[in-house]
N, CA and C atoms as an extended XYZ file, in Angstrom:
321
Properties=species:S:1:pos:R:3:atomname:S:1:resname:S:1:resid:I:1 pbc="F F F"
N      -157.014     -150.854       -7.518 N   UNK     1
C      -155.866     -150.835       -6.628 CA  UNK     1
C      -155.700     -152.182       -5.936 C   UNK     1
N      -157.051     -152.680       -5.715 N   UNK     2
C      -156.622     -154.443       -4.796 CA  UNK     2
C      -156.390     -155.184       -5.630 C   UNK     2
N      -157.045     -154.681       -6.983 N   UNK     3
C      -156.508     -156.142       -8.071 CA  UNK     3
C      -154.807     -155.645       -8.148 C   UNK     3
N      -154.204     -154.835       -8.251 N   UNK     4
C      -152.743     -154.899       -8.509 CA  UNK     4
C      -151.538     -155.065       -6.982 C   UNK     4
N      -152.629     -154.813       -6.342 N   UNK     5
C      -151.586     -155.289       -5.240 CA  UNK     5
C      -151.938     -156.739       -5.302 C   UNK     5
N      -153.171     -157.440       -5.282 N   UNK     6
C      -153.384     -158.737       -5.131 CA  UNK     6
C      -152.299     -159.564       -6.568 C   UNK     6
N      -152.220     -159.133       -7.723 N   UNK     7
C      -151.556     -159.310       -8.546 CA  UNK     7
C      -149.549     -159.697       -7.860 C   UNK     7
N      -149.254     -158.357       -7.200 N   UNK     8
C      -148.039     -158.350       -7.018 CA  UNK     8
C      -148.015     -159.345       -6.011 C   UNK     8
N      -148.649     -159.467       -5.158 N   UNK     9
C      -148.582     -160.494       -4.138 CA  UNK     9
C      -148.687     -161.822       -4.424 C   UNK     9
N      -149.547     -162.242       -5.303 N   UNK    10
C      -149.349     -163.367       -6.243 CA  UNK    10
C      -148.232     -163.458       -6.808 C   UNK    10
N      -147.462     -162.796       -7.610 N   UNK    11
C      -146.478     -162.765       -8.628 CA  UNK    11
C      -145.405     -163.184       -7.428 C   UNK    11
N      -145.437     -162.200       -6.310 N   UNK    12
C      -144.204     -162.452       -5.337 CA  UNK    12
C      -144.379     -164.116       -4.764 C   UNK    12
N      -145.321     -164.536       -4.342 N   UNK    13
C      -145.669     -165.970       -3.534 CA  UNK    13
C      -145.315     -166.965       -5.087 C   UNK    13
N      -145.299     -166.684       -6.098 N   UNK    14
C      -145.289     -167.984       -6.939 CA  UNK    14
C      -143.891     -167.657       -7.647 C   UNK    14
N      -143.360     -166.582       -7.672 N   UNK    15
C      -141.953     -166.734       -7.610 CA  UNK    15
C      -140.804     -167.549       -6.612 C   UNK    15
N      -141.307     -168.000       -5.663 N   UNK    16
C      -140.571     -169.013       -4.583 CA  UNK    16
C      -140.599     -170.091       -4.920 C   UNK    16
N      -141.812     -170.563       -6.275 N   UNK    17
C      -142.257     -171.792       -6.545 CA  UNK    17
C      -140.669     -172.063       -7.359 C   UNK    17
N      -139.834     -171.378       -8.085 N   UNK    18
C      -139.497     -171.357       -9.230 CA  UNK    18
C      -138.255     -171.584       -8.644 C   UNK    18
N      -137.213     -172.805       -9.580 N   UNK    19
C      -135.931     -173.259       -8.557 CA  UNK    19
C      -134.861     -172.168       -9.316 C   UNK    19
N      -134.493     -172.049       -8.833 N   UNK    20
C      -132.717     -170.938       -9.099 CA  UNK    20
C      -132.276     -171.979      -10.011 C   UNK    20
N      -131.098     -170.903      -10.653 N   UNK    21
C      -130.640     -171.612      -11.334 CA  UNK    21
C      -129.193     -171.924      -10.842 C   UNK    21
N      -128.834     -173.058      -11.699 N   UNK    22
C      -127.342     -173.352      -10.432 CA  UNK    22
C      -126.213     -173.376      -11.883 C   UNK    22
N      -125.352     -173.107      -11.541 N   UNK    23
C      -124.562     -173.181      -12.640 CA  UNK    23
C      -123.955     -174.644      -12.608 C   UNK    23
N      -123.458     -175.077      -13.451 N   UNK    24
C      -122.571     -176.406      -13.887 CA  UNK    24
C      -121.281     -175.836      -13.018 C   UNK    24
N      -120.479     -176.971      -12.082 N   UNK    25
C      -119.478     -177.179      -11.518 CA  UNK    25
C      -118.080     -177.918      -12.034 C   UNK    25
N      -117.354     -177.309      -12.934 N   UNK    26
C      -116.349     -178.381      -13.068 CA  UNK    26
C      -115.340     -178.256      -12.218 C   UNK    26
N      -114.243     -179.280      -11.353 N   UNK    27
C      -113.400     -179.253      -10.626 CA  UNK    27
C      -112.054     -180.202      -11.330 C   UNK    27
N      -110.847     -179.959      -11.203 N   UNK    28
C      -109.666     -180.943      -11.446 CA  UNK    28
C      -109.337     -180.829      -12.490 C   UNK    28
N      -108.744     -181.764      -13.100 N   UNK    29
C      -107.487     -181.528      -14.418 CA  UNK    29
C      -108.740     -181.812      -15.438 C   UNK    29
N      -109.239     -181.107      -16.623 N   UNK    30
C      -109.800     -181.503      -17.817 CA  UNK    30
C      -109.125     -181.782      -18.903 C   UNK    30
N      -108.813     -183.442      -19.187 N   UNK    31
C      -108.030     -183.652      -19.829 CA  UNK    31
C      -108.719     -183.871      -21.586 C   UNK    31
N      -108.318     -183.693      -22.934 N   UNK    32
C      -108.978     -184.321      -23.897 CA  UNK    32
C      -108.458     -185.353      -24.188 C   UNK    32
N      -109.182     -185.956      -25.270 N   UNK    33
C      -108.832     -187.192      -25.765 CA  UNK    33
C      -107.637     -187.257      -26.289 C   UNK    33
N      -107.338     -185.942      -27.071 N   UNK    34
C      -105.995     -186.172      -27.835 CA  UNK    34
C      -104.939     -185.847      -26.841 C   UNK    34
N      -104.948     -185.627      -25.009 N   UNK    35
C      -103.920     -185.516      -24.312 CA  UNK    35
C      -103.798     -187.041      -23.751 C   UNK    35
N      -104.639     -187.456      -23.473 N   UNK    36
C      -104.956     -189.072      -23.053 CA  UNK    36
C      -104.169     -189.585      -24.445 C   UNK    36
N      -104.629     -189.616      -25.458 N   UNK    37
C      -103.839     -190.513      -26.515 CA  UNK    37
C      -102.610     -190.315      -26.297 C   UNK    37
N      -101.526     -189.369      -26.244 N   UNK    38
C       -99.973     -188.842      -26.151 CA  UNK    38
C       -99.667     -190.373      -25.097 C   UNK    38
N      -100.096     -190.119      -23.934 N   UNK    39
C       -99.474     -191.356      -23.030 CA  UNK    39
C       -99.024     -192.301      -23.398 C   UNK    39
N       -97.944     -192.934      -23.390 N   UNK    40
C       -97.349     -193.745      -24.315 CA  UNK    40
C       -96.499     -194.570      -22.724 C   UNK    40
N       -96.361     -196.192      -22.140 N   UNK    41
C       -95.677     -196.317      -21.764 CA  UNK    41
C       -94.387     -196.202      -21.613 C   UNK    41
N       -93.531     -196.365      -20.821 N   UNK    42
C       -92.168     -196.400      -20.799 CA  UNK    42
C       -91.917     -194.309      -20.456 C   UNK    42
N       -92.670     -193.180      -20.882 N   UNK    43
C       -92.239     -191.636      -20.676 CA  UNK    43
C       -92.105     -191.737      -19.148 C   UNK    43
N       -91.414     -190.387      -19.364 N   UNK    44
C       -90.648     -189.542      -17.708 CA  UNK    44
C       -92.198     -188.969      -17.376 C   UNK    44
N       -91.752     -189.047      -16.536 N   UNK    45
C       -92.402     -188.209      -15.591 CA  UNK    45
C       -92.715     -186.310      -15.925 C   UNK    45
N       -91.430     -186.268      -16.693 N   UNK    46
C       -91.602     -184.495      -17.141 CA  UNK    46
C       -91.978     -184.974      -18.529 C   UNK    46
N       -92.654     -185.708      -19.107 N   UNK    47
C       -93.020     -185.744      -20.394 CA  UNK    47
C       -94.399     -185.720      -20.494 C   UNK    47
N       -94.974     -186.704      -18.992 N   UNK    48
C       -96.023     -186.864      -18.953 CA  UNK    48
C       -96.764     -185.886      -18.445 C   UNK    48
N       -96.017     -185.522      -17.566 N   UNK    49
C       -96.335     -183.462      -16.926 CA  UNK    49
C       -96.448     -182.649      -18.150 C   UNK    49
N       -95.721     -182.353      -19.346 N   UNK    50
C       -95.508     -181.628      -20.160 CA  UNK    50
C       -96.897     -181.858      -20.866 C   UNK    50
N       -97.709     -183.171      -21.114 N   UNK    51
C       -98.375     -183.440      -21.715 CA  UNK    51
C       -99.665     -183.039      -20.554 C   UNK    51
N      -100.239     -183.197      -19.775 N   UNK    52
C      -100.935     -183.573      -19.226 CA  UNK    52
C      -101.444     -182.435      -18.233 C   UNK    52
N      -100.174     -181.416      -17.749 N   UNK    53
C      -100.244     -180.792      -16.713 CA  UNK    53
C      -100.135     -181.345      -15.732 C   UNK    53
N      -100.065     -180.398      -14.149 N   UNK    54
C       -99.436     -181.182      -12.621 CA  UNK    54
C      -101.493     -181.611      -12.659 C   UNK    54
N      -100.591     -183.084      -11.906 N   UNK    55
C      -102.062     -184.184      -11.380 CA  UNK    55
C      -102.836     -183.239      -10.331 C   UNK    55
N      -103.854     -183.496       -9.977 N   UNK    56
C      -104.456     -182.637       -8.702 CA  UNK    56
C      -103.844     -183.657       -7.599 C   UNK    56
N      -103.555     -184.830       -7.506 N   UNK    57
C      -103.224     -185.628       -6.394 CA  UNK    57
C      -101.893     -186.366       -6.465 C   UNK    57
N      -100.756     -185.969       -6.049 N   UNK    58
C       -99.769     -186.401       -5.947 CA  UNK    58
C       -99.518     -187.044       -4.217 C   UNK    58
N       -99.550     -188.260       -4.139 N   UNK    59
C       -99.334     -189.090       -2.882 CA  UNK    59
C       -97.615     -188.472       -2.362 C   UNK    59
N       -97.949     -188.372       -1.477 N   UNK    60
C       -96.529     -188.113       -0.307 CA  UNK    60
C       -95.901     -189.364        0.231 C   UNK    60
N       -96.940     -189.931        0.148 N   UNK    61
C       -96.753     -191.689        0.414 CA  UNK    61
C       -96.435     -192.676       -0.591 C   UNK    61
N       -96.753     -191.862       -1.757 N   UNK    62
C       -96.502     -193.195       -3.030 CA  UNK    62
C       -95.992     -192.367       -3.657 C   UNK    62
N       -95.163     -191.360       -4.306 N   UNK    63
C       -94.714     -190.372       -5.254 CA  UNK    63
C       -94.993     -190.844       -6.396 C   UNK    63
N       -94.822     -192.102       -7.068 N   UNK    64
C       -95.200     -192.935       -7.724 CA  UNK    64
C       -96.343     -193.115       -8.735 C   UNK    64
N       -97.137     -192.636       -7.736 N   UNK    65
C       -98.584     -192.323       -8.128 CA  UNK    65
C       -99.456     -191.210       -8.650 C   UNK    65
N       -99.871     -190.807       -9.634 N   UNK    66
C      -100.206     -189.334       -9.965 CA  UNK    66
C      -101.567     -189.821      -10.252 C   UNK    66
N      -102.775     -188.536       -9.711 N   UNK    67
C      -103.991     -189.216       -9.806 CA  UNK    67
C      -104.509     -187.621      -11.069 C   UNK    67
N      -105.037     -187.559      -12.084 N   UNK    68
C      -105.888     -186.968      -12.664 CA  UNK    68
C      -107.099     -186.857      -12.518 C   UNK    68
N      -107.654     -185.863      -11.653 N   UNK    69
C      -109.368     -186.126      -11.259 CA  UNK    69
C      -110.144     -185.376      -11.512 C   UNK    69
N      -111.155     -185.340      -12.672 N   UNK    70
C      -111.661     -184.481      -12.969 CA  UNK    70
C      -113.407     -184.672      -12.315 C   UNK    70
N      -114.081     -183.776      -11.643 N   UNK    71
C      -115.723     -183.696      -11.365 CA  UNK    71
C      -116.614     -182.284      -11.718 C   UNK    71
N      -117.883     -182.994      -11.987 N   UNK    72
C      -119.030     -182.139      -12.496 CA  UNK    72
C      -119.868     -182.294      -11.997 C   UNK    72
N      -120.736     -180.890      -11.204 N   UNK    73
C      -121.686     -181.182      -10.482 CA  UNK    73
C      -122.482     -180.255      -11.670 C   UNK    73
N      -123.810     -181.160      -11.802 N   UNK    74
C      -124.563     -180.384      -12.863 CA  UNK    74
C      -126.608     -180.337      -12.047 C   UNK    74
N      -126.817     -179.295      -12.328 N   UNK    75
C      -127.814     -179.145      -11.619 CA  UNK    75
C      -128.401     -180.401      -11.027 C   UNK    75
N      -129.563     -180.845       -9.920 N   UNK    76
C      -129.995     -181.456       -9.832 CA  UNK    76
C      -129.902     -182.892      -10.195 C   UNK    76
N      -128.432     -183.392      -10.205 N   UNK    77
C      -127.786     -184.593      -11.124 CA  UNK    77
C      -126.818     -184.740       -9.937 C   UNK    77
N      -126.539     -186.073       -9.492 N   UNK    78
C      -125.411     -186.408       -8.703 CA  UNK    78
C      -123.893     -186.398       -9.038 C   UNK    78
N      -122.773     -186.217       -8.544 N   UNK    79
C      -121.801     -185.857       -8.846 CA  UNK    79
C      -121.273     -186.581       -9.864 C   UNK    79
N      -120.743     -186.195      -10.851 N   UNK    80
C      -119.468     -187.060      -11.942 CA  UNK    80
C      -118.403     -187.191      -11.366 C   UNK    80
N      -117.357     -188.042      -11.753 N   UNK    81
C      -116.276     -188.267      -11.401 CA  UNK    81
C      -115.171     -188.959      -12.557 C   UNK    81
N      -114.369     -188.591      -12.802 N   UNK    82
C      -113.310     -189.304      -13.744 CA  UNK    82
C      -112.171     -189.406      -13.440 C   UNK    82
N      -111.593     -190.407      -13.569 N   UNK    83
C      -109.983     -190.829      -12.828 CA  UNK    83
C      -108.997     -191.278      -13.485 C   UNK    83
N      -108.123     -190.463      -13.625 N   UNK    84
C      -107.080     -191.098      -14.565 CA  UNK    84
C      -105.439     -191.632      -13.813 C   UNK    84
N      -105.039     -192.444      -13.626 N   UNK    85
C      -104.041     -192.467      -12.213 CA  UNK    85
C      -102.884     -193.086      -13.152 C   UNK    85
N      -101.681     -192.530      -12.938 N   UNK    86
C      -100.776     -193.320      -13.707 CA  UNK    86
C       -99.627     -193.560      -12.448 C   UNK    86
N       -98.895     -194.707      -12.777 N   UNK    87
C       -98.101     -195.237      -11.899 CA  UNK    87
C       -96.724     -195.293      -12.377 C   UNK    87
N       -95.797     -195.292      -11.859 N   UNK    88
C       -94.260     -194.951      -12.202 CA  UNK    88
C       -93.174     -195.863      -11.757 C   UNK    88
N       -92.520     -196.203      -12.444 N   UNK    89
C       -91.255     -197.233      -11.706 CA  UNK    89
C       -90.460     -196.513      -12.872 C   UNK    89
N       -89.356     -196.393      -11.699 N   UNK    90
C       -87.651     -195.827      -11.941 CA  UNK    90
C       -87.924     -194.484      -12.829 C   UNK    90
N       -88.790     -193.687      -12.330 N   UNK    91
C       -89.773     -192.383      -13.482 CA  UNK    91
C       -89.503     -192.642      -14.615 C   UNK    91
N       -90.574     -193.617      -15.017 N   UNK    92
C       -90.960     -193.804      -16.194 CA  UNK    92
C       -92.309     -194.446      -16.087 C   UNK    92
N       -93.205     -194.047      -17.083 N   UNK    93
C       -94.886     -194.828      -16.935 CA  UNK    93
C       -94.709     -195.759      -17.102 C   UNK    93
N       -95.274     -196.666      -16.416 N   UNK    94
C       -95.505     -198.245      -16.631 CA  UNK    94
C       -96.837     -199.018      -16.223 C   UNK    94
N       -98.034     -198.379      -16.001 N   UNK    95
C       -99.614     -199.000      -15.829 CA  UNK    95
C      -100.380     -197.429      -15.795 C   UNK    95
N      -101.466     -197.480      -16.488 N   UNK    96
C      -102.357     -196.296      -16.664 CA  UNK    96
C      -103.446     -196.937      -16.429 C   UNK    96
N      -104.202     -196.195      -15.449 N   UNK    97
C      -105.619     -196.642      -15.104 CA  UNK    97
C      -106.650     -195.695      -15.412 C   UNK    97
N      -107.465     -196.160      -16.548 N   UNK    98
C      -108.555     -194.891      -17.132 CA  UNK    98
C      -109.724     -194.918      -16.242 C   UNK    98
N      -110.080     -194.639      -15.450 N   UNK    99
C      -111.642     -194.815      -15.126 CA  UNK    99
C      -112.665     -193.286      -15.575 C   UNK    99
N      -113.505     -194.102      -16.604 N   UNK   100
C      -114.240     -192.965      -17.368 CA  UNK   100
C      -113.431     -191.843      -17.625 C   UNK   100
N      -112.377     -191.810      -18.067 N   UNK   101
C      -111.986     -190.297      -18.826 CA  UNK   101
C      -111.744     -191.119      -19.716 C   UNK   101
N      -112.779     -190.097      -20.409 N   UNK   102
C      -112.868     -190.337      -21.763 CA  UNK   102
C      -112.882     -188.944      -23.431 C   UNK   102
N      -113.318     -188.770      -24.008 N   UNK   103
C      -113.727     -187.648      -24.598 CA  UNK   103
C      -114.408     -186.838      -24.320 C   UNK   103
N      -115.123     -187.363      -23.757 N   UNK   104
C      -116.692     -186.375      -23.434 CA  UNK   104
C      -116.278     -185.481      -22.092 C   UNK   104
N      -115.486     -186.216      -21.075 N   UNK   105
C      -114.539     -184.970      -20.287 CA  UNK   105
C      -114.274     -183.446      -20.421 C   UNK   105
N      -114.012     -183.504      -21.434 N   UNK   106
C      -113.874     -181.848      -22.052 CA  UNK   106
C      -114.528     -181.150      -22.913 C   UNK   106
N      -115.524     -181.745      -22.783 N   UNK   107
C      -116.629     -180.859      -23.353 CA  UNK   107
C      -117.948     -180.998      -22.500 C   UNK   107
């Protein structure tokens, strides 16, 4: 009888040792490669929506500006981040800024 309670009491104290598990976090627009390729200078604004979906960050201050932001928090690993921002004159694209979105984004 003391060896199985001493057992469970062990089992319970070295189960605290053991880290949880955390699930993978993705947040923001997950774009693929073949939606990134479509971007083509000179498109509207509803072309690039059509392609792309609504940005998570549309400026109130710059309308201009549409930010694509995708993040992954993956266990015990510091945050990811990927930025895709496109800029607009007279709604139409005219400068795309990739930072790390790339393929591997969506998967």
């Amino acid at each position: 009888m003391n060896r199985i309670l001493l057992l469970v009491i062990a089992a319970f104290l070295l189960s605290g040792c053991i880290h949880p598990y955390v699930p993978t976090i993705h947040q923001g627009n997950v774009l693929s490669e073949q939606q990134i390729k479509q971007l083509k200078l000179g498109m509207s604004k509803d072309d690039v929506q059509y392609a792309l979906g609504a940005p998570v960050l549309q400026n109130s201050i710059e309308p201009n500006r549409w930010d694509y932001i995708y993040t992954v928090k993956k266990e015990q690993k510091p945050i990811q981040e990927k930025r895709l921002t496109l800029y607009f004159k007279n709604d139409k694209l005219y400068k795309i800024d990739n930072v790390n979105y790339d393929a591997t984004t969506a998967k």
